[in-house]
Each structure stands twice: as structure tokens, then as C-alpha cells.
N, C-alpha and C positions, 0 to 999 in steps of 0.2 A: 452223041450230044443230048443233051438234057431238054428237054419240051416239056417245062411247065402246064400248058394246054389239056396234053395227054395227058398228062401225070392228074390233073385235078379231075377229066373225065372220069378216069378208074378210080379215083377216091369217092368221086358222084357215087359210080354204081356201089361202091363197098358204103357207102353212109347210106345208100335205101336198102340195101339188105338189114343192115344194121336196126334202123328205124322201121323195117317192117316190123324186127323179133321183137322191139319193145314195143310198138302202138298195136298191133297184133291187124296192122291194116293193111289192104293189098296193097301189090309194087303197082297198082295202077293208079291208084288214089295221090303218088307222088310225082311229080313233072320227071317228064323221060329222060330230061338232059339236064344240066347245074340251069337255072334260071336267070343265073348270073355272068357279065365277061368279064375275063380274064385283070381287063383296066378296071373294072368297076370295084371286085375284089383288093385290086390293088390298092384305090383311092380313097386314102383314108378320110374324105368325105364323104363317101357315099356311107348311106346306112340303110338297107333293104328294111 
């Protein structure tokens, strides 16, 4: 079965690796986990 949830954790960690190689900043300087829930990303109300 397919879990959304998981699936965007692991893209979390793969977009601070990411974001460390181009800002050249630690992975501590970036929030441990997505900042965001799953409803929130979804609602195309919201806007962080």
C-alpha cells in the first residue's frame, strides 16, 4: 500500500541533503522533520 506520510518523510530527508550541497549549511540549521502536515500541504489554502 502506498503511505503518502512515509513517502514525503523520505523526500524531507532527500530535500536537506539537497539544500545542504547548495546553501553549503549544516543539516542542523534545517527542521528535523517537514514543518508541515500532510492536510496542510494538501490545502490549497494554506500557504507557509
Amino acid at each position: 500500500m502506498f503511505d503518502l506520510a512515509e513517502v514525503l518523510d523520505d523526500v524531507y530527508g532527500d530535500a536537506i541533503l539537497a539544500a545542504q550541497k547548495e546553501t553549503g549549511l549544516a543539516e542542523s540549521e534545517f527542521p528535523a522533520c517537514l514543518p508541515y502536515t500532510l492536510a496542510q500541504l494538501l490545502d490549497d489554502e494554506f500557504y507557509p
